[in-house]
C-alpha positions as CSV (number, residue, x, y, z in Angstrom):
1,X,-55.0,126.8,91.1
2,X,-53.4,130.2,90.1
3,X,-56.8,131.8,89.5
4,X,-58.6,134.8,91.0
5,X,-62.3,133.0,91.3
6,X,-63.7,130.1,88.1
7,X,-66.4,132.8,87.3
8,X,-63.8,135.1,85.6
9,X,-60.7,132.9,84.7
10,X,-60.9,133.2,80.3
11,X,-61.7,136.9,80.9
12,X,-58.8,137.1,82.9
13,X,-56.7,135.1,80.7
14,X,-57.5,137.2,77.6
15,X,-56.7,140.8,79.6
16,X,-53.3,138.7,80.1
17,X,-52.9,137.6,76.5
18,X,-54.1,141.1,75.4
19,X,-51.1,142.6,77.4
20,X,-48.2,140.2,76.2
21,X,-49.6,140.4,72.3
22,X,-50.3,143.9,71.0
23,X,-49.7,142.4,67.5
24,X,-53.4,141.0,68.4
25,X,-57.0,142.9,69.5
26,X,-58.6,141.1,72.0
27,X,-62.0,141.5,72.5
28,X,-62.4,140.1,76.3
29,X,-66.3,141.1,76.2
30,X,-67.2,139.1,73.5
31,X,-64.3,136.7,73.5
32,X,-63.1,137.4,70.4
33,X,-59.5,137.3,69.5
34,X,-58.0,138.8,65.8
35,X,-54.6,139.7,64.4
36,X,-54.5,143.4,64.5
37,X,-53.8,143.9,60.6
38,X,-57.2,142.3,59.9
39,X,-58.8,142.2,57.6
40,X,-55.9,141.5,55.2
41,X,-56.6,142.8,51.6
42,X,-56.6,140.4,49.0
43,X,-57.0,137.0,51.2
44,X,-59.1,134.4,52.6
45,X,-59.5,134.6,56.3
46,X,-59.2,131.3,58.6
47,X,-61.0,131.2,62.1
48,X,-61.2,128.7,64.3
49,X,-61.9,128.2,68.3
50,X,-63.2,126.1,70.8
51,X,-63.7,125.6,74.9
52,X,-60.8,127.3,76.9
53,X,-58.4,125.2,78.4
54,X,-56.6,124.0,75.3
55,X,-53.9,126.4,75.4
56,X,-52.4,127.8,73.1
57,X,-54.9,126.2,70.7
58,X,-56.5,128.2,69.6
59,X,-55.9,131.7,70.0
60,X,-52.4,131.2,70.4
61,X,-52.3,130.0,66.7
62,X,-53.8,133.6,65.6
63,X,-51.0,135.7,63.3
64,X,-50.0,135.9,59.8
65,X,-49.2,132.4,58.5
66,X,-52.0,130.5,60.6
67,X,-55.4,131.8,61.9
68,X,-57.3,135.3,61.3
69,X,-59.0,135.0,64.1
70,X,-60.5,132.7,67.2
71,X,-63.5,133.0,69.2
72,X,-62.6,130.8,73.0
73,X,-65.5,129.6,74.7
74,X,-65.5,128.8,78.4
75,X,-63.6,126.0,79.9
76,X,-64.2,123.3,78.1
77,X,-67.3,124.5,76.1
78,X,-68.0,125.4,72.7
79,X,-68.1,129.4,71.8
80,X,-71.2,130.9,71.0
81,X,-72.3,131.7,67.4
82,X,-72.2,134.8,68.1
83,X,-68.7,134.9,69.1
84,X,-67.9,133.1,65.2
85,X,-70.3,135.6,63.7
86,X,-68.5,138.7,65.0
87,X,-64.4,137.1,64.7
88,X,-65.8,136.2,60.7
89,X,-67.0,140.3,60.4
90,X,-64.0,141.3,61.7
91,X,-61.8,139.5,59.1
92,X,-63.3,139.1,55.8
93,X,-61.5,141.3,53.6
94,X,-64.4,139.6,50.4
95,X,-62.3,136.6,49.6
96,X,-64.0,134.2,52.5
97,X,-63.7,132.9,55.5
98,X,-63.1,129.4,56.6
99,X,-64.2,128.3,59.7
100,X,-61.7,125.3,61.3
101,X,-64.0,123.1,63.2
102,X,-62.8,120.6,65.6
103,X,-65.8,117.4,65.6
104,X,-67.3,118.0,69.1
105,X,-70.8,118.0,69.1
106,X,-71.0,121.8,70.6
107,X,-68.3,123.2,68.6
108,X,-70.2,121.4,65.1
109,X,-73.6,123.1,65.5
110,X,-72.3,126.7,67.3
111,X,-69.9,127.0,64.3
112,X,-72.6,125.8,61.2
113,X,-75.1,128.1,62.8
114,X,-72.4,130.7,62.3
115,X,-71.9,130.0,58.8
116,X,-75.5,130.3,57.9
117,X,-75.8,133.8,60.0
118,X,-72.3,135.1,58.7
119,X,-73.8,134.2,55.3
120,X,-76.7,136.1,55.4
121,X,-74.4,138.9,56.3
122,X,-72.8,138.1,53.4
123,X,-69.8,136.8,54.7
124,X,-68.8,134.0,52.4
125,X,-67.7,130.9,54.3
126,X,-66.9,127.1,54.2
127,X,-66.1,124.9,57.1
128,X,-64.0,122.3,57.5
129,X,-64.4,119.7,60.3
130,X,-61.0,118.0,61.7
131,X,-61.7,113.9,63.4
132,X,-57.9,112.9,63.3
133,X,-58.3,111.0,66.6
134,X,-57.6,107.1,66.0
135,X,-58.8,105.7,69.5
136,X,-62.7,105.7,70.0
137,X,-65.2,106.3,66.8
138,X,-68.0,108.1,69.6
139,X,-67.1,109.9,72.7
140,X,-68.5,111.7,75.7
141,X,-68.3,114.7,73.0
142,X,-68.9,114.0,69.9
143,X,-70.0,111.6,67.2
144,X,-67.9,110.2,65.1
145,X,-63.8,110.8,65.7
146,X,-62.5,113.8,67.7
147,X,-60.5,116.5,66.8
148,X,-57.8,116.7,68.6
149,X,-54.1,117.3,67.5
150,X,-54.1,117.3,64.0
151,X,-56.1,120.6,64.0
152,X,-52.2,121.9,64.3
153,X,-52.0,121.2,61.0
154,X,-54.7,122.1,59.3
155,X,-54.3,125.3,60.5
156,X,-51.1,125.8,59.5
157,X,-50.8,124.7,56.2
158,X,-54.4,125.5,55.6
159,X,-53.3,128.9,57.2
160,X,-50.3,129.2,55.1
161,X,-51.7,128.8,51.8
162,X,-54.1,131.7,52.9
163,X,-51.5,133.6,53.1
164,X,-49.8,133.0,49.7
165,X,-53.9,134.3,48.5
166,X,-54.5,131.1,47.5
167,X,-58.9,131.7,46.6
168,X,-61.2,129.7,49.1
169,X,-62.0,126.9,47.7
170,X,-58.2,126.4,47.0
171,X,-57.6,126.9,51.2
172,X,-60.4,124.5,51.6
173,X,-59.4,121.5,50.0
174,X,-56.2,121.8,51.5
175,X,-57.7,121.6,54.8
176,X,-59.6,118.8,53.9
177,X,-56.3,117.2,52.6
178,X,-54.1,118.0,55.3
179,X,-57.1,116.3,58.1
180,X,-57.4,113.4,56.1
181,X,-53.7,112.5,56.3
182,X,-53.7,113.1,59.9
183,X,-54.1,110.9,62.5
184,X,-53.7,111.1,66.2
185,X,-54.0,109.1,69.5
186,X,-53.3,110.1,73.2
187,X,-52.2,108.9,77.0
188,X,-53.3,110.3,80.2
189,X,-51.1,110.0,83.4
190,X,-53.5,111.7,85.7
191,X,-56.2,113.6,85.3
192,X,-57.0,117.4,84.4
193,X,-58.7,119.7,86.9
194,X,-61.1,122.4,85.6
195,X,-61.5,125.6,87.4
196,X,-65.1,125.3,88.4
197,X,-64.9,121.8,90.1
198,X,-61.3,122.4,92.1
199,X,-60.6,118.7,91.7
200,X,-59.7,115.8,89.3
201,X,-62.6,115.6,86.7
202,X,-61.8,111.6,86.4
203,X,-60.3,109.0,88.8
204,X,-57.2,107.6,87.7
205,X,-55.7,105.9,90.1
206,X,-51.6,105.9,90.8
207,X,-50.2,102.9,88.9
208,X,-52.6,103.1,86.1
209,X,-52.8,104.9,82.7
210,X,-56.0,105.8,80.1
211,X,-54.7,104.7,76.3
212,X,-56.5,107.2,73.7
213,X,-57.6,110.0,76.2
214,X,-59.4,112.8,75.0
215,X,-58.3,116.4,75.3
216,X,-61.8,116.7,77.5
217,X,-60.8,114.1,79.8
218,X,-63.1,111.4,78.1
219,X,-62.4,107.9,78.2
220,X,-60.0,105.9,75.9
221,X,-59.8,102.6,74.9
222,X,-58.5,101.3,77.9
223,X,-56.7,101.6,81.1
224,X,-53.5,99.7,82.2
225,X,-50.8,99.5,84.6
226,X,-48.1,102.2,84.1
227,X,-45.7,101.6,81.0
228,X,-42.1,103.1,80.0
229,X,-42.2,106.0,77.7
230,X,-40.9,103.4,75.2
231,X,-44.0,100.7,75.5
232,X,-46.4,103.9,75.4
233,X,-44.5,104.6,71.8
234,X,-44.9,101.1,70.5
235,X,-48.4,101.4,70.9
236,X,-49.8,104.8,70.2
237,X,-47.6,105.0,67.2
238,X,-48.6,102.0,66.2
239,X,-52.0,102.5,67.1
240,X,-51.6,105.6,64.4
241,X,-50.0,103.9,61.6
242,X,-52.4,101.0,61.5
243,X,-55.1,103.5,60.4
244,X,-53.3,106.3,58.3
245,X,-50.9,103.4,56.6
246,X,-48.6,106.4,55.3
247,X,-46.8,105.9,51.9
248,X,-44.5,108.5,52.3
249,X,-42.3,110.9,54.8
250,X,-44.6,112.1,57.5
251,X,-44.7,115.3,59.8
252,X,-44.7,114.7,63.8
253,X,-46.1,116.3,66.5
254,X,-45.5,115.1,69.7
255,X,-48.1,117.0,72.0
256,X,-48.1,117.7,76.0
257,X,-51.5,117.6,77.3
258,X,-50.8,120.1,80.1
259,X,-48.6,118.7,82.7
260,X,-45.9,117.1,81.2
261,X,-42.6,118.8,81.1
262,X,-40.1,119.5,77.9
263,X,-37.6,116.8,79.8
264,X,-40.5,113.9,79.5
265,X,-42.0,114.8,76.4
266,X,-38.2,114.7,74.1
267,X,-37.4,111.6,75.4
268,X,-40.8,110.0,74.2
269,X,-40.0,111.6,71.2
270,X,-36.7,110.1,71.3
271,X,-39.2,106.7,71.6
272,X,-41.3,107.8,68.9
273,X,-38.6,108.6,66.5
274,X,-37.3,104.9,67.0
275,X,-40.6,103.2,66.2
276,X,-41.0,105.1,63.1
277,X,-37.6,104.0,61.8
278,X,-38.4,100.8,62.9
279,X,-41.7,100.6,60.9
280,X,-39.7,101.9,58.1
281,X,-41.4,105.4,58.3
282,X,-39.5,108.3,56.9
283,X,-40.5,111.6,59.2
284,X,-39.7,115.2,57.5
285,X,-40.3,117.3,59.9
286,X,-40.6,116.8,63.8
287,X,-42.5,119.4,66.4
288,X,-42.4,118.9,70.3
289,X,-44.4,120.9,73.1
290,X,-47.5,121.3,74.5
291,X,-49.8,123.0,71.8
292,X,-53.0,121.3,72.4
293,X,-53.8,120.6,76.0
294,X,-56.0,119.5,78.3
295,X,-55.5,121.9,80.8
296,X,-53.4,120.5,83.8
297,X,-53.3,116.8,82.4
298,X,-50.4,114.6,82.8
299,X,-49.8,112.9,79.6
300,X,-48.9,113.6,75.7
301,X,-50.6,112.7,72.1
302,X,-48.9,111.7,69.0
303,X,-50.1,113.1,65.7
304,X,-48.7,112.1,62.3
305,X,-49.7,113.8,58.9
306,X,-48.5,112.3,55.6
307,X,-46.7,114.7,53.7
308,X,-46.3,115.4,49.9
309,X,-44.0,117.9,48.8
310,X,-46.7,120.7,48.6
311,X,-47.6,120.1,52.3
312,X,-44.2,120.2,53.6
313,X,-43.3,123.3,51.5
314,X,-46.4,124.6,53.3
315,X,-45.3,123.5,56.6
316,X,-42.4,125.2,56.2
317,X,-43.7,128.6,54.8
318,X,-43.7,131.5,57.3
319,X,-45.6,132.0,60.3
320,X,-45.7,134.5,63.7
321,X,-48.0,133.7,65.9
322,X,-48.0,134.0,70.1
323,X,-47.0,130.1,70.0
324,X,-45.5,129.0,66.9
325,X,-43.2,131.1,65.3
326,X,-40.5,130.6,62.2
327,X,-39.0,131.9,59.0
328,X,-39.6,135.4,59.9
């Protein structure tokens, strides 16, 4: 692994990002990471963060357009409340904050803690809690559906109607929106490797796949011989419209967990694209990388949100960020 020793790999990382960004302050002590302009006058704040090894989610998503602020936990582990506490501080400019919580158990109780202690601060907040996951109901994690790639797009939209000044409760409901149209559902090829163990964190044996990974490694729904790229479309997207049952154009993300290079990942969207006309599915607007990973994982999600004509314009509004940049 290209790592100095486990103990200090997010520190590291941060010094790195801190480095290649100064449009952001990173706070490697406290693991705190803000865009420099902050607080912005006039706006509601989003915040949002999680274990490390999701990169770029989530402090790559910090910039005007999408997130205020994120606080990164350890690999794989929840950040503090303290971490949420200090990030809300840093970027309340008096119109709110809203925290962006992905449903894992850790992340759910750290971040409502926050609220309550950022309140008595008097830091107004409200939380909103993605579960856009189609493929298990409980997990290793959490209870209830995990968050997974659809946090994407509630940050962005969400993030992009902050920046318009919509008022809080406005930017709220449209996170709520945006995570209830989303839906997502994931495939592991191998496994991921965290720092502090040096080796796979599950067995999956050559040959084999895990249908409806999650981005911690945790089982799916099942696990079967290796399929083409097009027989994994068929079912995850299928998999995805059997729940959401969109009645209208829909936005794409087709996700890298890690591993999975550029080459792979646009000819599965190639696949996805053709099951979605095939189901008679209209897509709007189509967005291919790895954004929400699982470290060193082989294998890719597919996420679909239902647009309306308010999303989409949202979607499509402005944004500059260390990982998703246009209309700038």
């Amino acid at each position: 692994m290209l790592i100095n020793v486990p103990e200090t790999v997010v520190a590291d990382a941060l010094r790195g990002m801190a480095a290649a960004h100064p449009e952001l302050t990173v706070d490697v002590e406290n693991r705190v990471v803000v865009r420099r302009d902050a607080p912005v006058a006039g706006k509601v704040a989003l915040v949002s963060g999680g274990g490390s090894g999701h990169e770029p989610l989530h402090a790559g998503f910090v910039g005007p357009g999408m997130l205020a602020a994120a606080c990164p936990g350890e690999v794989f582990t929840s950040p503090v409340p303290d971490q949420m506490v200090r990030a809300a501080a840093a970027v309340d400019s008096g119109h709110g904050v809203l925290f962006v919580v992905k449903n894992y158990t850790g992340d759910v109780l750290n971040f409502e803690m926050a609220a309550e202690l950022a309140e008595d601060e008097g830091v107004r907040v409200a939380r909103v809690l993605v579960d856009d996951d189609v493929a298990v109901t409980d997990s290793t994690y959490t209870a209830g559906r995990r968050g997974t790639g659809g946090t994407l797009f509630v940050e962005k939209i969400a993030g992009a109607a902050a920046e318009e000044g919509a008022p809080l409760e406005r930017v709220e409901a449209i996170a709520r929106e945006v995570n209830a149209r989303c839906r997502s559902f994931g495939v592991a090829l191998g496994s991921c490797t965290t720092p502090a163990k040096g080796s796979p964190t599950f067995d999956l044996p050559p040959g084999e796949l895990e249908l409806g990974i999650g981005i911690h490694g945790e089982p799916g729904r099942e696990r079967r011989p290796m399929m083409t790229s097009g027989e994994i479309a068929d079912l995850a997207v299928d998999a995805v419209l059997e729940d959401l049952r969109p009645g209208g154009p829909v936005l794409v993300l087709v996700n890298g967990m890690g591993a999975t290079p550029l080459l792979e990942l646009y000819g599965f969207n190639a696949e996805v694209q053709r099951v979605l006309g095939e189901r008679g599915v209209p897509v709007a607007r189509t967005l291919v990388g790895s954004y929400v990973t699982s470290l060193d994982m082989a294998g890719c999600s597919v996420t679909l949100c239902q647009a309306d004509e308010e999303l989409l314009r949202l979607w499509d509004a402005p944004v500059r960020t260390a990982a998703l940049q246009w209309g700038v």
